[in-house]
TIVEX-451277 format. One record per residue: x, y, z of N, C-alpha, C in turn. Coordinates in steps of 0.1 Angstrom, whole numbers, always signed. Each point is the difference from the previous one (the first is absolute). Last residue first. Example, Ala and Ser with C-alpha at 12.3 -4.5 7.8 and 13.67 -1.06 7.14 Angstrom:
<recs>
REC   n_x   n_y   n_z  ca_x  ca_y  ca_z   c_x   c_y   c_z
REC  +128   -22   +71    +9   +11    +0    -8   +11    +8
REC    +3   -57    -1    -9   +12    +0    +9   +12    +0
</recs>
This chain:
<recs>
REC   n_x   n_y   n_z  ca_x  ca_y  ca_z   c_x   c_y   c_z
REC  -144  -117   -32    +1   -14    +1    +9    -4    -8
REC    -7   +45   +38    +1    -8   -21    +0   -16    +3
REC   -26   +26   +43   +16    -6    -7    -6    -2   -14
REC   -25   +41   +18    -1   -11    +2   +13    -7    -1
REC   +10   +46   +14   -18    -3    -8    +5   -21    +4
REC   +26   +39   +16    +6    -3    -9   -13    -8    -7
REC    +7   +42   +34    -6   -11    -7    +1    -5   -11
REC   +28   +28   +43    -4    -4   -14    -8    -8    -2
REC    -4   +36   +37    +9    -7    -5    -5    -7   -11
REC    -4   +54   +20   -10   -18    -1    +9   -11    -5
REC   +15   +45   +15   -13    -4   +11    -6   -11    -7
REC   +53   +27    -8   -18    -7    +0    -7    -4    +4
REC   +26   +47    -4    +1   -14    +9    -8    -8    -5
REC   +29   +35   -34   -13    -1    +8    -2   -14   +10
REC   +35   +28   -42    -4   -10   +12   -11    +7    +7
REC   +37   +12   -45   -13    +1    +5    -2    -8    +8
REC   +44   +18   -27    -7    -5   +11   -10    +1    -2
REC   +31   +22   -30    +9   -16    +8   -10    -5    +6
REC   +11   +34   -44    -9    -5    +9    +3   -11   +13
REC   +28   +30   -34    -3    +5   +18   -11    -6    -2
REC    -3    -8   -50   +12    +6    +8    -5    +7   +12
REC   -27   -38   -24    -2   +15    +6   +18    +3    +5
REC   -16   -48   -12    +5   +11   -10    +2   +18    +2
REC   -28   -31   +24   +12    -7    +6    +9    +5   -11
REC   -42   +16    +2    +5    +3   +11   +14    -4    +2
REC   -30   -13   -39    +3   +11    +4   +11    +6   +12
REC   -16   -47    -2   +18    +5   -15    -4   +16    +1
REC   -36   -16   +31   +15    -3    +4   +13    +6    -6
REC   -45    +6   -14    -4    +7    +6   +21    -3    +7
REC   -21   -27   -29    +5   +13    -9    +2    +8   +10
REC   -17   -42   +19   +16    +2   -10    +4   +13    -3
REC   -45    -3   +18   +11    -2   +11   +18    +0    -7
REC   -42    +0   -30    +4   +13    +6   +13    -2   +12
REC   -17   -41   -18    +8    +6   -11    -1   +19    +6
REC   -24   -30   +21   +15    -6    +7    +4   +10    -9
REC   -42   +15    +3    +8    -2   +10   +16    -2    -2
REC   -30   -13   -37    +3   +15    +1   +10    +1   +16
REC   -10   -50    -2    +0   +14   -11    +2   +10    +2
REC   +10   -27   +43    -6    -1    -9    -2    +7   -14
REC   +34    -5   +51   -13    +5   -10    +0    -1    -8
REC   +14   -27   +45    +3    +0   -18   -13   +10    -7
REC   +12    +7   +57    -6   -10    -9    +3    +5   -18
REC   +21   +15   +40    -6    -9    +5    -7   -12    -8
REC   +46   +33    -6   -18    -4    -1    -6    -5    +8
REC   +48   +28   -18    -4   -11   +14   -15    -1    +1
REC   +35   +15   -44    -8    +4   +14    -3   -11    +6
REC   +41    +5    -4   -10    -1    -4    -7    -1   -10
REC   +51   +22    +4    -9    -7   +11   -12    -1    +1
REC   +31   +12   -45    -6    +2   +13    -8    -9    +8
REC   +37   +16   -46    -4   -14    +9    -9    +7   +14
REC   +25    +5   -55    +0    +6   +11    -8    -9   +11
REC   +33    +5   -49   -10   -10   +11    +1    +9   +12
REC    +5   +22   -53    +9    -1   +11   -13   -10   +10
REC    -5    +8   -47    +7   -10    +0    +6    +0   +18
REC   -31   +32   -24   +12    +5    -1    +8   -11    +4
REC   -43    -7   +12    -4    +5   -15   +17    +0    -6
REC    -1   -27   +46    -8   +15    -5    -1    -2   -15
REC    +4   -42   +31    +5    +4    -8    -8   +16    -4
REC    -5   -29   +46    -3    +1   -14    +6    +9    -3
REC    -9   -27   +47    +6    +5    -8    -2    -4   -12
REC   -17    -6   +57   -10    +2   -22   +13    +7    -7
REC    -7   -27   +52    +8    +8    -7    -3    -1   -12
REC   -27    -8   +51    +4    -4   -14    +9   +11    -9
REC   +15    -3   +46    -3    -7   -15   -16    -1    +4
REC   +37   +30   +18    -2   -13    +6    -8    -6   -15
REC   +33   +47   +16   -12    -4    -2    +0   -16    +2
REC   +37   +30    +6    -8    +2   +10   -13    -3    -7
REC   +40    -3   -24    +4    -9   +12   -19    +5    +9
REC    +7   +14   -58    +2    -1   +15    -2    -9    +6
REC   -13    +4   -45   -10    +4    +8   +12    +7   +14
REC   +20   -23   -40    -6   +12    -3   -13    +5   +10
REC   +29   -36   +14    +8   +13    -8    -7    +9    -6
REC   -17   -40   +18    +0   +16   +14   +11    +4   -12
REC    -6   -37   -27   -14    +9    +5    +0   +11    +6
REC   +37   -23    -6    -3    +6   -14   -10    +6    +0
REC   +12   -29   +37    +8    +7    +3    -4   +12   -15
REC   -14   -46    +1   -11   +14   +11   +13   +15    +1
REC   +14   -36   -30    -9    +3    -3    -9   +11    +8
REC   +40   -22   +19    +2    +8   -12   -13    +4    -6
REC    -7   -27   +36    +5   +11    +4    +4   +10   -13
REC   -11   -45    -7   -17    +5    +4    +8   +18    +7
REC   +33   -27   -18   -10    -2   -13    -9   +12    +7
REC   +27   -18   +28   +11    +7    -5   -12    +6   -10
REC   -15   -34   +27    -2   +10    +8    +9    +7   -13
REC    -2   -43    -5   -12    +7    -9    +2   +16    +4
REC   +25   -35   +20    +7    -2   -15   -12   +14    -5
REC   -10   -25   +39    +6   +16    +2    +4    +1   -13
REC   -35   -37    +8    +7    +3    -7    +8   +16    +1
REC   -40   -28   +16   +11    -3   +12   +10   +11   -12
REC   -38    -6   -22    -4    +3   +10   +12    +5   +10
REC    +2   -23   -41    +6   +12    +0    -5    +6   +16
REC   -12   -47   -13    +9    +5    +2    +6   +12    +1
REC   -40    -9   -14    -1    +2   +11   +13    +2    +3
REC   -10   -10   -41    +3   +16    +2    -1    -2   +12
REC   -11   -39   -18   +13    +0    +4    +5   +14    +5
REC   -49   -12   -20    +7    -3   +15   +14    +3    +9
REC   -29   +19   -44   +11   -14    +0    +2    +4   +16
REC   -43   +21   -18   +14    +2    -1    +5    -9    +6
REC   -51   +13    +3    +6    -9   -12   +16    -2    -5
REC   -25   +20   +36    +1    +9   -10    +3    -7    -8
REC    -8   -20   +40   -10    +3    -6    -1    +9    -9
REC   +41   -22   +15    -9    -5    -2   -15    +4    -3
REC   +33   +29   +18    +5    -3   -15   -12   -12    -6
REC    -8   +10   +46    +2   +12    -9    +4    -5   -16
REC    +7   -28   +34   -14    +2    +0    -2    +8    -9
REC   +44    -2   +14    -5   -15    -7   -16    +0    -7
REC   +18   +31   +34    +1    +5   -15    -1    -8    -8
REC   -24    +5   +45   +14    -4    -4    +1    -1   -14
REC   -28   +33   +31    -1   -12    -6   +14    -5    -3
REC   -13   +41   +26    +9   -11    +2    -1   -16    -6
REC   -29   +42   +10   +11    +6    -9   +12   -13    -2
REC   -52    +3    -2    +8    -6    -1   +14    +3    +0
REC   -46   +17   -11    +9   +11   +14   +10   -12    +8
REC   -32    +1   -41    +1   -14    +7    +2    +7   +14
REC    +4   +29   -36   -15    -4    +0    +1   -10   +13
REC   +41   +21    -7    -9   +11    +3   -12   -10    -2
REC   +39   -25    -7    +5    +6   +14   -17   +11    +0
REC    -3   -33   -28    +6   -10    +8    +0   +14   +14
REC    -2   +12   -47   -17    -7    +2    +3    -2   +15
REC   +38   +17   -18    -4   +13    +5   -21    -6    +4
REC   +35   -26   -22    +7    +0   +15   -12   +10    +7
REC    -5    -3   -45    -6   -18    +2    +5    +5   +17
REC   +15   +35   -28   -15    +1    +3    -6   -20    +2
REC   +47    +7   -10    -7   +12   +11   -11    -3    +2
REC   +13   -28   -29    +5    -1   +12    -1   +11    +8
REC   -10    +8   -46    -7   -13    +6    +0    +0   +13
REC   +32   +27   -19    -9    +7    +2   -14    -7    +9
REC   +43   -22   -19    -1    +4   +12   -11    +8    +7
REC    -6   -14   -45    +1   -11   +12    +3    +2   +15
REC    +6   +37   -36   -16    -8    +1    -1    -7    +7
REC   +46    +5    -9    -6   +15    +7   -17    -3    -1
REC   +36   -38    -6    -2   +16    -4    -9    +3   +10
REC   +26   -46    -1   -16    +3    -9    -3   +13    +3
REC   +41   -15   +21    -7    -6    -7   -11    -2   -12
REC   +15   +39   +32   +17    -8    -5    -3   -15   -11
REC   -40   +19   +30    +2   +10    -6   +15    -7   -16
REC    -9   -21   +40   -14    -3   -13    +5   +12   -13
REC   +26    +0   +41    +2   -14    -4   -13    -1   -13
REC    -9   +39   +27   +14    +2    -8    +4   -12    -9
REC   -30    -5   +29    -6    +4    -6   +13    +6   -11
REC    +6   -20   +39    -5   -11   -10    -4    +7   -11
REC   +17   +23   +33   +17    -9    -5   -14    -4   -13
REC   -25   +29   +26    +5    +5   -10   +11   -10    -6
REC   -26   -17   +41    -3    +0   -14    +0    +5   -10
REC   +25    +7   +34    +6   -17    -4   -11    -1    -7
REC   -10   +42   +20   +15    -6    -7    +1   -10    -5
REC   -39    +3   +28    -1    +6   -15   +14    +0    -5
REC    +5   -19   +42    -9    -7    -6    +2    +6   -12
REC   +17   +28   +30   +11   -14    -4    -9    -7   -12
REC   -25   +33   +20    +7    +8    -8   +12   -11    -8
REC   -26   -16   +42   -10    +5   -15    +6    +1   -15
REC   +24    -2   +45    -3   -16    -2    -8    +4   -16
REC   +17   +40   +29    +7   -11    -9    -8   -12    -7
REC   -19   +30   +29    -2    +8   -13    +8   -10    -7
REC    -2    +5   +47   -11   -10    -5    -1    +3   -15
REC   +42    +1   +22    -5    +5    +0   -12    -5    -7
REC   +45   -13   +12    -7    -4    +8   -12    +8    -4
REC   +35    +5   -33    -5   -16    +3    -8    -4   +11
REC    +4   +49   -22   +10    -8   +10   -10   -12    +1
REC    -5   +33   -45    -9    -1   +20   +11   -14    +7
REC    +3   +32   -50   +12    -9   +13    -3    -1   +11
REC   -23   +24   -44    -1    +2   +16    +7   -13    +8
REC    +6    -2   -49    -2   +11    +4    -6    +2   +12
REC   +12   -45   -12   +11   +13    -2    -5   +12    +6
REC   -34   -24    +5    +9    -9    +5   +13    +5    -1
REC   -39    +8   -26    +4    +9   +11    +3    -3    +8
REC    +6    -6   -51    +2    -4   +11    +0    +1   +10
REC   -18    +8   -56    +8    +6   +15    +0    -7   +13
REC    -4   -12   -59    +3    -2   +13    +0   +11   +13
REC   -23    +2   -53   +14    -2    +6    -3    +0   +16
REC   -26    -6   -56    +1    -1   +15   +10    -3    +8
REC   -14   +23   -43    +5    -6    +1    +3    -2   +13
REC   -38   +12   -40    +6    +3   +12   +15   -15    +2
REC   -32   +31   -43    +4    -9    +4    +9    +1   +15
REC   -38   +26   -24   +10    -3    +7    +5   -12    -2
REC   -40   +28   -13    +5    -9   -10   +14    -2    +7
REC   -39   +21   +14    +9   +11    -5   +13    -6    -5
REC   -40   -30   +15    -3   +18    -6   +12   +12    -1
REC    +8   -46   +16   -12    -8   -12    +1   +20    -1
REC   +19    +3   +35   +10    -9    -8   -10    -1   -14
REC   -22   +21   +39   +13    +6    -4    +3    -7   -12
REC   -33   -25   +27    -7   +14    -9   +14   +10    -5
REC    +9   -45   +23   -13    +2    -1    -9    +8   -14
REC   +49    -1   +21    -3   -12    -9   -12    -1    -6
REC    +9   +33   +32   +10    +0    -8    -6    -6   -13
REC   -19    -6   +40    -6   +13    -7    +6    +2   -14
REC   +11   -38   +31    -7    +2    -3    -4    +6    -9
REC   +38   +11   +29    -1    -7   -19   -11    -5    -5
REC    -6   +25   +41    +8   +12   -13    +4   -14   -12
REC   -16   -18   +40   -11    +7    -6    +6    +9   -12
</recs>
């Protein structure tokens, strides 16, 4: 939902360009192979190898593609386990990227990268992760927000300003609340 919003109403209105990076919560929470959490968390990995593989290929749009084509499959469908053959095929991408699927060659890539993220947020958060450039050239990086749902005009573009405020505030670190509704991600893109 946060790239959504991102991409949505942020990017086109405050004129961004983004650059989409990996996190792994497969590295970052190390659930033991017998745990009902592995099998999932394995899965999305192997579809960061591919996505990285797109990325090392055809940049940063294409990979971007590939997110949001994996993201029709795993949140609209609730597919989490299509097979990636499938995936690339209905985003219009060369088939062969599947091979990166099986590909550890990729883990060095997808780790150095997340690892640049929790550097400017920290080890104790999770993702989504939003880093940007200050006014003064220094990167800074915060955890979230965590939505349920993509807001819209004024909304989304208050939600932003309301963020780079906070996330530029010298001693700001925190805000949380429980949630009680989960996400709606609306209809599938086509």
């Amino acid at each position: 939902m946060t790239a959504r919003w991102v991409v949505d109403v942020v990017k086109p209105e405050r004129d961004l360009s983004i650059t989409w990076q990996p996190i792994s919560l497969l590295f970052k929470n190390q659930p033991s192979e017998d745990s009902e959490y592995y099998k999932p968390v394995q899965y999305t990995h192997n579809l960061l190898r591919v996505f990285e593989a797109i990325n090392a290929a055809e940049g940063n749009e294409a990979a971007g593609n590939f997110y949001w084509e994996c993201g029709k499959y795993i949140h609209h469908d609730e597919n989490l386990y299509t097979d990636v053959s499938e995936i690339l095929a209905s985003g219009g991408f060369d088939e062969s990227y599947a091979s990166a699927f099986d590909e550890e060659s990729w883990d060095a890539v997808i780790r150095e990268k997340m690892d640049i993220g929790l550097g400017l947020v920290g080890q104790d958060v999770g993702t989504p992760i939003i880093a940007f450039e200050k006014d003064d050239g220094e990167h800074v990086g915060i955890f979230g927000p965590v939505i349920s749902h993509a807001p819209q005009g004024e909304e989304g573009l208050a939600l932003w300003d309301a963020m780079v405020t906070m996330s530029t505030m010298d001693g700001f670190w925190e805000l949380k609340r429980t949630r009680t509704v989960g996400p709606n991600f609306g209809d599938r893109p086509q």
